[in-house]
N, C-alpha and C positions, 0 to 999 in steps of 0.2 A: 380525419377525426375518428375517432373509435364508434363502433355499428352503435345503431341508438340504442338496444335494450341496455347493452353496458353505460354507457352516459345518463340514463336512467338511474341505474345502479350507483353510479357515483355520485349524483347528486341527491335522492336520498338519504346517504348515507354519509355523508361529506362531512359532516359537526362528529360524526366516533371513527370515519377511517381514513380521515388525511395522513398521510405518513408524517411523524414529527412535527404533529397538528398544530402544537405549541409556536411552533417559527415557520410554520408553514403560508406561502404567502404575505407574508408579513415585509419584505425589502421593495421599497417601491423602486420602478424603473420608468425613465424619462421615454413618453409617446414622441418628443421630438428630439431634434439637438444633432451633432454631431459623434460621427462613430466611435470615437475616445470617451464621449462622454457614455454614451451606454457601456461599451465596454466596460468602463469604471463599474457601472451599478451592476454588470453581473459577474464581476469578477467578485472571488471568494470560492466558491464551492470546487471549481481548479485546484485551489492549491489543498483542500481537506483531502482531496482526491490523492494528488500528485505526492502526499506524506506517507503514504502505502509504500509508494517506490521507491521510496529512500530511508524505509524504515532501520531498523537496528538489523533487521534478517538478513538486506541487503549487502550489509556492508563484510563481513565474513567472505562473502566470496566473490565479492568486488576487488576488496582488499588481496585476499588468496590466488585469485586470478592472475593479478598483474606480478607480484609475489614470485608466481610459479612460471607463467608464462608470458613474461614480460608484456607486450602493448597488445600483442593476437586478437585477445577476446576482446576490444573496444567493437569489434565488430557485433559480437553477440548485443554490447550493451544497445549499441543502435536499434539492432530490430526488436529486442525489446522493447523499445520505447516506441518505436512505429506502431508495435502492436497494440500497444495500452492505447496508443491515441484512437486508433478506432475502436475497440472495447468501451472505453469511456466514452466517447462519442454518443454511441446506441443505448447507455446504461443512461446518460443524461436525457438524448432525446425521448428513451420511454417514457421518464417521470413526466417532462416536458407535457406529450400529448396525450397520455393517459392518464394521466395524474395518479396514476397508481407505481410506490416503490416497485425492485423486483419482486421480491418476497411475498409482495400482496398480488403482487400480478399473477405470479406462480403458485397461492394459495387458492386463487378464486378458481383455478382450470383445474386444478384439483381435487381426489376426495379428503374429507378431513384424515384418514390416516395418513394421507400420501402427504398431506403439508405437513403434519407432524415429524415423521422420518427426514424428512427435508430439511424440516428446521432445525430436527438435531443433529443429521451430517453438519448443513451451516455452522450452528452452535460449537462445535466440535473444532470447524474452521477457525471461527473467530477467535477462541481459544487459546488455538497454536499462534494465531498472528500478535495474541496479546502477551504470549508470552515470551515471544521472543523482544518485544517491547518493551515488557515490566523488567526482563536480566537486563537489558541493554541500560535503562534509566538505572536500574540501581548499580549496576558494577561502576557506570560514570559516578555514582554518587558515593561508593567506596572508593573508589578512584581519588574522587577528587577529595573529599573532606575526612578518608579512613573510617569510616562506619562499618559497623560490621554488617556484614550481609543481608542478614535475618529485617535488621533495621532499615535497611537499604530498599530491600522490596518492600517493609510496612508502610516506607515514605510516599513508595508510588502511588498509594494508594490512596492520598490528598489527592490527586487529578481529578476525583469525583466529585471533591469539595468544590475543587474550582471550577469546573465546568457546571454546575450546577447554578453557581453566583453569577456565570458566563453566561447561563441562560438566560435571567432577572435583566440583566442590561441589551439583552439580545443578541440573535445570530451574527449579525455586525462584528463584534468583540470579538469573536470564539475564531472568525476570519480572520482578522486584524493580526491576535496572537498568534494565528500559524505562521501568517506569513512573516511574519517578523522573525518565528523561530526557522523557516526555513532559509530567509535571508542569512541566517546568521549561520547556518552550517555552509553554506556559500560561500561567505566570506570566509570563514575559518579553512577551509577545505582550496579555496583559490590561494590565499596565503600559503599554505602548507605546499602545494605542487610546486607554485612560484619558487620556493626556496629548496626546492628537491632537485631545480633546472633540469625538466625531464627531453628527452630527446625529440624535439618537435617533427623532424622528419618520418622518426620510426611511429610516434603517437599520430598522426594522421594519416600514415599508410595503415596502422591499427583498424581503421574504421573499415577498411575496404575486405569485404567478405572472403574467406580462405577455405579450401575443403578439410584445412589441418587443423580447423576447432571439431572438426568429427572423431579426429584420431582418439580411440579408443589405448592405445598406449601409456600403462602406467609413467609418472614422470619418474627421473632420476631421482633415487631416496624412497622408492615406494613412496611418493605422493602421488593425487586424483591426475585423473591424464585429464587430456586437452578437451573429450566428451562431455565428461563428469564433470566441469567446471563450466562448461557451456551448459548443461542442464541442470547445474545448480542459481547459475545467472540468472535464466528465463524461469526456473521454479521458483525463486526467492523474488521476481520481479511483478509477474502475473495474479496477482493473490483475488479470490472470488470476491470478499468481502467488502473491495474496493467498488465492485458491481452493484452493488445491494446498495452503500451509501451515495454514490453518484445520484442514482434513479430516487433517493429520497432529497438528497439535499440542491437537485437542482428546482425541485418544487418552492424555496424557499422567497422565490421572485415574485410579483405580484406580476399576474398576466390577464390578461382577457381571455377568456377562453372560446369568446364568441367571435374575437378576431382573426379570423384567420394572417394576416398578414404581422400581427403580433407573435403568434405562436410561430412560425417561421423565423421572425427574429430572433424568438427568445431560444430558439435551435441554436440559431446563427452564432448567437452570443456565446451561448455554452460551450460551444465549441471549439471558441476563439480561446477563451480562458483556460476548460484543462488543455490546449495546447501548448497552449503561454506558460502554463505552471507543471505539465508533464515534461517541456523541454527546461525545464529548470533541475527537472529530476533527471532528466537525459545529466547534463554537464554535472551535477553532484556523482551520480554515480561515475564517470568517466572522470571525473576528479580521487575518487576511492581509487578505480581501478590504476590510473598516471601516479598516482602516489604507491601505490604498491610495486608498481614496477619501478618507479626510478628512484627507492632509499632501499627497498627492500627485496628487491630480485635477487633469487640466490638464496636468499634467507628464509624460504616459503614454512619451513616448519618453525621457524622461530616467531611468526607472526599469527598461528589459527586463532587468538583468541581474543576476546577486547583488552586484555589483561595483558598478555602480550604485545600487543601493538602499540600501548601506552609505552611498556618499558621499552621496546623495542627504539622508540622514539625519542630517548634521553640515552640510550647507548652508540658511543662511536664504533662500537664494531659494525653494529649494524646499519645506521643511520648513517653513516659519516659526520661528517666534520659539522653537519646542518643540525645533531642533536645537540638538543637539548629540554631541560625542563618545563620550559615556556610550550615548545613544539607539543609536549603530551598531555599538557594540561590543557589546552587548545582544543586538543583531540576529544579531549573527556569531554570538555562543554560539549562540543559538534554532538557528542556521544545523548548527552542526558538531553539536550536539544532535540533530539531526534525519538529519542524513548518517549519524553512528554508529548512530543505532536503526535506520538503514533497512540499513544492512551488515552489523548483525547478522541482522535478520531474514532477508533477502536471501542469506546464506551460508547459512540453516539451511532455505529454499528449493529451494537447488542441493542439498542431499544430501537431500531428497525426491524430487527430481523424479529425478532420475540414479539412486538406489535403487528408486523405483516405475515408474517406463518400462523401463530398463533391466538392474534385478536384477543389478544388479552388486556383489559383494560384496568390498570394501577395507576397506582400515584405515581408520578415521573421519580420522582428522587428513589422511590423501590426499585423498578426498572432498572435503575440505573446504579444502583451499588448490588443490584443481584448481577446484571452482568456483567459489573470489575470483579466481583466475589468468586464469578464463576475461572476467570482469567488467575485469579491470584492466589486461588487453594492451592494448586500443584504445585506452583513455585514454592509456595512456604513450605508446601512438604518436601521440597527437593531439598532444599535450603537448610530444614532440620535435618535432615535425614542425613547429607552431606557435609553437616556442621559448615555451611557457605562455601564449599569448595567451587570457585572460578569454575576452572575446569569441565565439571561435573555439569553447573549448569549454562556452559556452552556446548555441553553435549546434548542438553535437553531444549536447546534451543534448536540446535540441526534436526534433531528427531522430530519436532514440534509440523516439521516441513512437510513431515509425511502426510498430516491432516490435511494440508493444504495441496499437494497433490491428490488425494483423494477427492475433494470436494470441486477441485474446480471443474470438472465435465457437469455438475449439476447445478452450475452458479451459469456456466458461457452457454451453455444447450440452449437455456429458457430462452435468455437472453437473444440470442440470435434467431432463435425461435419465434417471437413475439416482434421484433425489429421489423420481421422478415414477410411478416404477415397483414395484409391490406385488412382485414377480420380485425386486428388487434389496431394497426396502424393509421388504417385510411390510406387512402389511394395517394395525397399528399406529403406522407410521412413515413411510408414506409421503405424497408433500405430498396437501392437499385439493386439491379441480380448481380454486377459485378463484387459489388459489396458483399452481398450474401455468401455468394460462389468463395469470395476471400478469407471470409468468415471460419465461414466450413472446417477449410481448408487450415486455417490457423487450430482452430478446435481440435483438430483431427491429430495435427503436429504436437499441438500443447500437449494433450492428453495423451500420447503415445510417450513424447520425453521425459512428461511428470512422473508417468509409473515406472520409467527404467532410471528417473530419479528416486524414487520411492524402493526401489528396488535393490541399488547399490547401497541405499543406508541402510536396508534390513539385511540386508545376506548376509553381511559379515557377522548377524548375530546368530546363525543357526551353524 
């Protein structure tokens, strides 16, 4: 349990700083019964999580990977998802026993400038994650019904509506709908390999780690070598802001706080879930990347863009004999399916992070159209400024990546910081040193291949 002056502090204070007060506590969970049945009641907050990893950001260089390098990097996708699992893990068990999101955890150890600068690095994060979400909804939404662009992202920007009527009926609903939309990019995305008959020997020796995702070696065509697509995998997979909603929304459970053998559970449970629902994001992305290798290997520059990949998908040159129209429009659903789970999640991020940095107390609905507003200014002016050009803003969606390089040593630091810590944790709860020790060590690696991520997409502009 957390030292007492801090449990002091939070219960004081607990009616103005519960993270996402509103739904906080609020899902009852069964004291008896059998383990499916709990699992059932804490399942949800997994799959809000696991829509990060399968956002619109990912799929570019999911798709590109397999594209370019046919099956290789299924290995990259693996440990990426290894990684999230423990990430998510520590980000759930903190909300769990502290009852404190990251955000609040990392504003109370701080002075007030220092959460300030913090939360606008974050802000800055959440940003780039939302905008490569609001292109990816609306080009599916030009895509699919010809709108034009401008139209396209103003449409996104109902997600607010909806998630706000999604609140009135409860946290429950807001569950419900994800996973439903994430089943459907499942389904869509399983159909589509299925009928691509990709090479099952070479796709499971894919999984097995090579030292030739390191090669730094342009590909044939001046396309990204085999580096640069392994650090565009893990930068587009690892995103901070994931962090910050885990440690808010797994508070949404109703727990005893005075039971110790309940809070253990309710570890237990959380765990079980985004495991359940991160490895559903393992097999989508490794569905992206089996579909890029086996319709479109060979054809890596005819594929960078969503726009691309649509047409690419009703063309027999590229496709074979498997295109057609049905296959791209398929694509596009998967596409705006995956834009709206990330805007929703995404909005319900910005009123974590702006409530835990900076304890600011608004009307929820303000909150909450100031940080889609915040998400959706750049894109309309990319959009004007570019008269909708595709293109253009698939370029402002790779750049977008750079924020989230930058910011993740200040989202994973706390984080493992605080896990890591018997002070913050209690002697029951906090991680073993193996854990720690592995932590680190991932930190260390994230943070070293973000920047020379971060790096190849600036140089080429100087």
């Amino acid at each position: 349990m957390v030292e007492a002056n801090e449990k002091r502090h939070l219960i004081e204070d607990a009616e103005n700083e519960l993270s996402l007060d509103e739904v906080n506590g609020t899902i009852e969970t069964p004291k008896t019964g059998s383990f499916w049945h709990k699992l059932a009641a804490f399942s949800g907050p997994g799959a809000l999580v696991a829509v990060g990893y399968m956002d619109p950001g990912n799929w570019v260089t999911s798709v590109g990977g397999g594209a370019q390098y046919h099956y290789v990097l299924l290995s990259i996708v693996l440990i990426s998802s290894l990684i999230a699992m423990l990430l998510q893990y520590m980000a759930g068990k903190l909300g769990i026993v502290t009852q404190e999101d990251l955000a609040q955890a990392t504003r109370d150890r701080t002075t007030k400038t220092g959460g300030i600068i913090l939360w606008f690095i974050t802000e800055l994060a959440l940003m780039a994650t939302d905008i490569a979400e609001v292109i990816g909804g609306a080009i599916a939404l030009h895509l699919l019904f010809g709108w034009s662009m401008i139209a396209s992202v103003l449409t996104t920007a109902l997600d607010v509506v909806l998630l706000l009527l999604l609140m009135k009926f409860g946290f429950r609903k807001i569950e419900a709908i994800v996973m439903t939309l994430i089943l459907t990019i499942l389904v869509i995305f399983t159909y589509l390999v299925v009928l691509s008959q990709p090479d099952l020997s070479a796709m499971f020796a894919g999984y097995l780690p090579k030292l030739q995702v390191l090669d730094n070696t342009p590909a044939v065509g001046g396309g990204d070598s085999r580096l640069m697509m392994t650090l565009g995998i893990i930068g587009a997979t690892v995103m901070p802001h994931n962090l910050y909603l885990h440690s808010s929304i797994s508070q949404t459970r109703k727990v005893d706080r005075d039971d110790q053998q309940e809070l253990k559970e309710a570890v237990k449970f959380t765990a079980w879930d985004s495991n359940i629902q991160l490895t559903l994001a393992f097999i989508i992305n490794s569905l992206l990347l089996v579909l890029g290798a086996s319709l479109f290997y060979g054809h890596a520059d005819q594929v960078g863009t969503f726009g691309a990949m649509y047409h690419a998908l009703q063309d027999n040159t590229i496709a074979g004999a498997v295109a057609s129209p049905v296959l791209s429009t398929l694509f596009a659903v998967a596409l705006l399916a995956s834009g709206q789970n990330s805007t929703i999640t995404g909005t319900l991020t910005g009123e974590v992070i702006m409530q835990g940095f900076l304890h600011l107390k608004v009307p929820m609905w303000l909150r909450r159209v100031v940080t889609r507003g915040l998400a959706l200014a750049p894109v309309i002016a990319f959009t004007l400024i570019y008269g909708g050009n595709e293109n253009k803003l698939d370029q402002l969606l790779i750049y977008s990546q750079v924020f989230l390089s930058v910011a993740l040593p200040f989202a994973m630091a706390p984080l493992i910081y605080f896990t890591s810590s018997k002070k913050v944790m209690g002697e029951e709860f906090v991680n073993p040193k193996w854990m720690t020790v592995v932590a680190w060590i991932i930190f260390a690696i994230l943070t070293v291949l973000n920047l020379q991520l971060c790096w190849g997409i600036i140089a080429p502009l100087f």
